[in-house]
N, C-alpha and C positions, 0 to 999 in steps of 0.2 A: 596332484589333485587330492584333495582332501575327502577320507574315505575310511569308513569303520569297521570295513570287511580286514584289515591287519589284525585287529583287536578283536573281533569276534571269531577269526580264526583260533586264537588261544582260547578264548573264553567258550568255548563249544564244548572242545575236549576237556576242560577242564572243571567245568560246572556239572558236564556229564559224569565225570567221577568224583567230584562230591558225594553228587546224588547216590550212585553206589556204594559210596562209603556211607553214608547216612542209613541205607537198608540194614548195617551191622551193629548199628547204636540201640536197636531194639530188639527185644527176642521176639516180641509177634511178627516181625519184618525177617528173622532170621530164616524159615522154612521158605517164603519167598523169594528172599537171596540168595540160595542153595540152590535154587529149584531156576530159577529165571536168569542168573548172573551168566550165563553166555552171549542168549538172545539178547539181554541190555548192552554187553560188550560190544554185538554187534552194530546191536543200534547205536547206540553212540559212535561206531565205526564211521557207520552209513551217515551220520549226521557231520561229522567232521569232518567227511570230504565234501562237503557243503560249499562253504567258504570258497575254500582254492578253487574248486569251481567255477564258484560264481564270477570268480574275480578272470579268469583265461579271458573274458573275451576284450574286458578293459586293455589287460597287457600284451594281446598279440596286435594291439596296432600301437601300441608302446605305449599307452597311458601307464602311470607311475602313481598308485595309490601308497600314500601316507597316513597317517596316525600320525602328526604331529605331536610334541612332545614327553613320547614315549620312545622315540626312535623306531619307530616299524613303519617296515615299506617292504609294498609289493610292485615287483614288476618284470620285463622280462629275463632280469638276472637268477629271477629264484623261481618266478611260477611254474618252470616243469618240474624241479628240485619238492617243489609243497606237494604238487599235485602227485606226482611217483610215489614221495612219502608215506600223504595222504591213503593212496590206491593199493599199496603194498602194507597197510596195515590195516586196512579193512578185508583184503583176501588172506592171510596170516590169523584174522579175526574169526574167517568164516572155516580155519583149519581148526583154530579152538573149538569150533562146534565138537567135533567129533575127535580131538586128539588131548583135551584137557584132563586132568585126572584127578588134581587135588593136588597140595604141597604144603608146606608152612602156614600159607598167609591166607585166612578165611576170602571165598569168594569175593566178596566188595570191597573189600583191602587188596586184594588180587587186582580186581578190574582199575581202581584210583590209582593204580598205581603205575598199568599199561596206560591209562588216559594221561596221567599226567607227564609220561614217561613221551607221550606223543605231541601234548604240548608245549613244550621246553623242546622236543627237535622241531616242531614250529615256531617256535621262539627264535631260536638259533638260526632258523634261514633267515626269518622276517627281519632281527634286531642290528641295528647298524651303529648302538651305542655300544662304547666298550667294554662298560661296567653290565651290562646287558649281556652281553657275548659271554661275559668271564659265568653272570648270574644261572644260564642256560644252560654255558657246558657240564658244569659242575653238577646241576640236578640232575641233567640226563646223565651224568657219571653215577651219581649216588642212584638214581632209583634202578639202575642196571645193574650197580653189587644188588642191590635187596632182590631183583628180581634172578637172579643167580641165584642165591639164598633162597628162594623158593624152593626149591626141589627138598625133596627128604635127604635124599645120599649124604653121608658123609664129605663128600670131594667135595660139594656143593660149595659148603661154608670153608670148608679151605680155600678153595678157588675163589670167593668172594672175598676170603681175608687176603688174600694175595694181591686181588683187585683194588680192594681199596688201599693197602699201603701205597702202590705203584702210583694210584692216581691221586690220593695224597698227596704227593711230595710235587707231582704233576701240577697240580693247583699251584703252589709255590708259585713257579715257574710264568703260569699263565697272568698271575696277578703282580707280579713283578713288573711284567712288559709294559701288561695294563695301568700300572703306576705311574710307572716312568712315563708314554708319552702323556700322562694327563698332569702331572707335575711339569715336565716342559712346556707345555703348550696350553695348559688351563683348558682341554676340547675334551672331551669324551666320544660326541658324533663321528664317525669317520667320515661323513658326506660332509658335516662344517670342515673339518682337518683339511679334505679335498680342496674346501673353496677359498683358505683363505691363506694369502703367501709368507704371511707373518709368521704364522703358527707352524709351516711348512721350512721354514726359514731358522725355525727355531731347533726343529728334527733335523735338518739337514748340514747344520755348524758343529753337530756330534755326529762323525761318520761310524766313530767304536763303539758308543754307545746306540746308535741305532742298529748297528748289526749284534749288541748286546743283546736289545729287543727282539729281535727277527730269531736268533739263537733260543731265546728264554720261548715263544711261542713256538717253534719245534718242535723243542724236547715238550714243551708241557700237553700240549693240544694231541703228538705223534703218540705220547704214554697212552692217552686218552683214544686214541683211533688202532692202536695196535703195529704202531710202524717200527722199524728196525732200528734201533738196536731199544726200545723198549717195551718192545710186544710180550714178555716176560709172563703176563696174566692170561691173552688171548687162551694158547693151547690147552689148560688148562681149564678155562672157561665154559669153551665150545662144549666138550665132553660130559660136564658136572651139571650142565644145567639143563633143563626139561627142553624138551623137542620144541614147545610151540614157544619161549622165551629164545631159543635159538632162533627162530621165525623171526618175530617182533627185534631185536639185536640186529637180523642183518644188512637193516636197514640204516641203522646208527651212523654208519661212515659217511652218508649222505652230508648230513647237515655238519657233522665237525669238520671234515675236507674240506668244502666250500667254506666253515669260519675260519679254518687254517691263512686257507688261501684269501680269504674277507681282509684278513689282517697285515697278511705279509706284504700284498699285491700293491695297496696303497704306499707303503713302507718303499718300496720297490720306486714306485711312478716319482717321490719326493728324491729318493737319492738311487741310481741305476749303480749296482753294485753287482761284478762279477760274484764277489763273494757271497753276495745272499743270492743270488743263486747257484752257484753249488751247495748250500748247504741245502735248499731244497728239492732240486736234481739228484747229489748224493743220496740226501734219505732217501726217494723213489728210489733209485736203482739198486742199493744196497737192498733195499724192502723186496725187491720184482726177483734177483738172485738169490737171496735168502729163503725168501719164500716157497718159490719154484724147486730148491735143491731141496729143505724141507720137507715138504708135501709129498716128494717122491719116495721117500721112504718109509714114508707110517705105512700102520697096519691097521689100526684103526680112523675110521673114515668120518669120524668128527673130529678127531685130531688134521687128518688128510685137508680138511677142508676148511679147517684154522690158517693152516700156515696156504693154503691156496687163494683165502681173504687177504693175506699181509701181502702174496703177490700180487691182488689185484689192488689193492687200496696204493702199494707202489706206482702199479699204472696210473692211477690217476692220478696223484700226488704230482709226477711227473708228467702230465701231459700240463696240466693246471701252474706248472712252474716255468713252461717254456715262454717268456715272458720278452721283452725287449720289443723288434717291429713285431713282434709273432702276437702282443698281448691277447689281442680281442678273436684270433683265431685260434690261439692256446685256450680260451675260457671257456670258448663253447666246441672244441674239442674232448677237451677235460672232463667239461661235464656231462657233455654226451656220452663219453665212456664209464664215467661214476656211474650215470644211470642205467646202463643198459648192463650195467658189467652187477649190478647190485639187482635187477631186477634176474640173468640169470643165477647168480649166486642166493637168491633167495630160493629159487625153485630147487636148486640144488641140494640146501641144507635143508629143505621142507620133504622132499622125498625121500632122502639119508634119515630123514625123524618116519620115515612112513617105514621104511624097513627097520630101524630100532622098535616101534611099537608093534610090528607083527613079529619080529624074530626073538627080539630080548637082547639082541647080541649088536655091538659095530664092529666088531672083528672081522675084516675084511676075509682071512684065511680059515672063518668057520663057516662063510656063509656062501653060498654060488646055488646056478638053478633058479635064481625069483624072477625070472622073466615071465616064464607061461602064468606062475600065480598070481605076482606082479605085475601085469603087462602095463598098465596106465602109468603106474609108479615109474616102473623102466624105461618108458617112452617118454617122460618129462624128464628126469632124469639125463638121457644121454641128450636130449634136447637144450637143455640147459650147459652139459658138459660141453656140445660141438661150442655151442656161443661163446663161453668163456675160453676155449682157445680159437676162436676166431677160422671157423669154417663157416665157406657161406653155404645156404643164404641168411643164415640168423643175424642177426645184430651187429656180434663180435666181432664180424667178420669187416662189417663195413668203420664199426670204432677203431679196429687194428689196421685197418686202411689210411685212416685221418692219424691215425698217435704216429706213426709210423714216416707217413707224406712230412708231418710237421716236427718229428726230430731229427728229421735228415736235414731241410728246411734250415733248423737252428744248429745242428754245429755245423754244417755246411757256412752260415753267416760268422759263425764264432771261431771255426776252425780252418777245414779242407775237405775239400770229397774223400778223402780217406779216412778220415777223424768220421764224416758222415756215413760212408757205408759200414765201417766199424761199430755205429753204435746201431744202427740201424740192424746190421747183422746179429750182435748180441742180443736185442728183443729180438727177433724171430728165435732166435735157440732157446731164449726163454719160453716162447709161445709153443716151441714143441715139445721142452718137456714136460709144460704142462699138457698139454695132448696127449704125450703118455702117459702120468700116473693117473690121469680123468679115464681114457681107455681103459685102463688096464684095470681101474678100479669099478668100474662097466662089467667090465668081464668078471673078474673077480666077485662080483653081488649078482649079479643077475644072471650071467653064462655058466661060469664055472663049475663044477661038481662042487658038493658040502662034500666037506669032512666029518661035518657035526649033525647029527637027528635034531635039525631046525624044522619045527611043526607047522608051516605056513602053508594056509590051504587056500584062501583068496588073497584078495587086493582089498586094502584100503576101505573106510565108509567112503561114500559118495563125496561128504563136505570135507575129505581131508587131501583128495587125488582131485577134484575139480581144480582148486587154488594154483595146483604146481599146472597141472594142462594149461590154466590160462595163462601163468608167466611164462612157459615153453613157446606158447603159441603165439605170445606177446614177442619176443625176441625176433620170433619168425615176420611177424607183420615191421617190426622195426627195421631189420636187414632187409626185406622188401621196400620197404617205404619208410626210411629212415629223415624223408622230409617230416614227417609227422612229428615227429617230436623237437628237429631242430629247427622248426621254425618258429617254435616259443625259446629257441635258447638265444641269447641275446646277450652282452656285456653294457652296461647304461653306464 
């Protein structure tokens, strides 16, 4: 169906920060920019979960709204994917109320830049052209160094110069792919590539070269999401840059996963290749081990919770790769897990930012005792931590349920029940040691005795400890009633 809700999804958030950039081009608009650039932040928030909206009720009975000639569609492959997006950057929005401070980039150069930073991962769900896809990832790459670069510190702009080499050379890689099948096949669309056997016929008489392809968006798209062996920039990252841009970030892997997977999966369905999948089975698993052994030994807990995102972004990489009969129950397991596993991992890195703005400090080993002054913070917090290792009743528990059911499922078909309880085994060892260093880093902030005269006498403003309650609280209704959400998840 033919429908302008794709296009006015972009066009919301990103006319909204125009606008806010336009407040900076004058000096009479300058004290009102200063003074009002939150509450506009918001509002344009509240305005761009508009759209995706509007458009649920079309897509949970499978209507398929297009934009023709743009390439953009909505439907039920992406609308929990907008709509999460959407939701987690309007509560991240309402933690700027109260957690923003100032950095580099004048307020409405600030705001244009989280708008259009959320346009372009609306892009990237919506776009099903390839040149589209490459156009998308690339800005939400670039406007995430600058908003890295926001902060004062010194690490800031290292960390963002690190960033952008990595994802430089990254780009390479993605437009390479992008080349190649538009040079073979003259298609750009991937829904044309899907329908027509010519073009498919064309990709499929180059088996090397299409796992050439499949290889080039890996490495470039994995640089870009922080997967193993190129997450090089993440650690780094998380640390260097302001609390509430950590917020807005950890939503990121949303929309590149699912283009990862946008692109590979089709590649897949033309030519069924053991080989491409290992290559993206190995990245998962290499990413969920790496990550997990990682994470467990920082000290510091934005670091801790760097390499605890390269675990989880493994997870789903690898549930979203378990493909062959498994495809259409790999896509909305996968992405069940992206979402619940990003909506705890946002509350988690948003109350990690609530204890850095009352203490000063992420030093795990200076800081214990913030529970009594803490207690909202703490309570979101471990709330978020049971989810992301899969204790129920939250979320996690029932996503690690399905990843689980459905990798045994697949090397059980690929392998033996031994090959299956072996790997089945290995993630659960992964899921417990992430249980410990989450635990233990519980304890450590909020149980433990300080070493150090940390001054923290309350809890959080109101507008920066609601946001994490409500994703805590949201896991918890998920794991309850986790039909809510999968019954907009869909493969079309």
């Amino acid at each position: 169906m033919y429908s302008l809700l794709p296009l006015l999804t972009l066009i919301v958030p990103l006319f909204s920060g125009v606008l806010c950039l336009f407040t900076c081009l004058f000096r009479f608009l300058e004290e009102f920019s200063r003074r009002m650039s939150k509450i506009l932040l918001l509002i344009s928030a509240a305005l761009s979960l508009a759209p995706p909206l509007t458009m649920i009720p079309y897509c949970a009975v499978g209507e398929v709204l297009e934009t023709t000639g743009l390439g953009l569609r909505a439907d039920s492959s992406n609308i929990a994917a907008l709509v999460s997006t959407a939701t987690l950057f309007f509560l991240v929005s309402i933690y700027n109320m109260g957690a923003e401070k100032g950095g580099r980039l004048k307020p409405g150069v600030y705001n244009f830049f989280l708008l259009l930073f959320l346009c372009c991962m609306f892009g990237l769900l919506l776009s099903y052209d390839l040149f589209g896809i490459f156009l998308f990832v690339e800005l939400v790459i670039g406007v995430s160094i600058i908003l890295v670069a926001h902060n004062t510190i010194k690490a800031a702009t290292e960390a963002a110069f690190k960033y952008l080499i990595i994802t430089a050379i990254s780009a390479l890689f993605v437009l390479i792919g992008v080349l190649t099948i538009y040079i073979l096949t003259g298609e750009s669309n991937i829904l044309h590539l899907l329908s027509d056997s010519e073009k498919q016929a064309a990709l499929a008489e180059n088996p090397r070269l299409l796992m050439f392809i499949v290889a080039c968006f890996i490495v470039g798209l994995g640089a870009d999401i922080g997967l193993v062996p190129f997450h090089g920039w993440l650690p780094d990252c998380l640390p260097a840059s302001t609390i509430i841009i950590n917020g807005f970030t950890a939503m990121e892997p949303i929309p590149l996963i699912l283009a990862l997977h946008k692109l590979v999966a089709p590649l897949y369905r033309i030519y069924p290749s053991n080989v491409m999948l290992a290559f993206m089975l190995g990245t998962g698993l290499i990413s969920m081990i790496f990550g997990a052994l990682m994470a467990y030994s920082q000290k510091d807990f934005f670091r801790m919770a760097a390499y605890c995102s390269i675990d989880e972004y493994g997870h789903s990489l690898f549930a979203l790769s378990l493909l062959s009969s498994l495809e259409m129950q790999s896509f909305i397991i996968g992405q069940f897990y992206l979402i619940n596993s990003t909506l705890a991992k946002t509350g988690l890195i948003l109350s990690l930012g609530s204890v850095y703005f009352k203490s000063g400090s992420s030093d795990m080993d200076s800081l214990g005792g913030l529970a009594e002054k803490m207690g909202k913070t703490a309570l979101s917090y471990v709330i978020c931590a049971f989810s992301l290792t899969g204790i129920p009743p939250m979320s996690g528990f029932y996503a690690k349920l399905l990843f689980f059911s459905a990798s045994y499922i697949f090397f059980y078909e690929y392998g033996n029940s031994m090959l299956a309880i072996l790997m089945v085994t290995l993630m659960v060892c992964i899921s417990i040691i992430s249980f410990v260093f989450l635990t233990r880093s519980f304890h450590r902030i909020f149980l433990g005795k300080s070493r150090t005269n940390i001054d923290v006498k309350n809890d959080v403003p109101m507008l920066m400890w609601l946001p994490t309650i409500i994703l805590a609280m949201a896991t918890l209704v998920f794991g309850i009633r986790p039909d809510l959400l999968l019954r907009f998840i869909s493969p079309v």
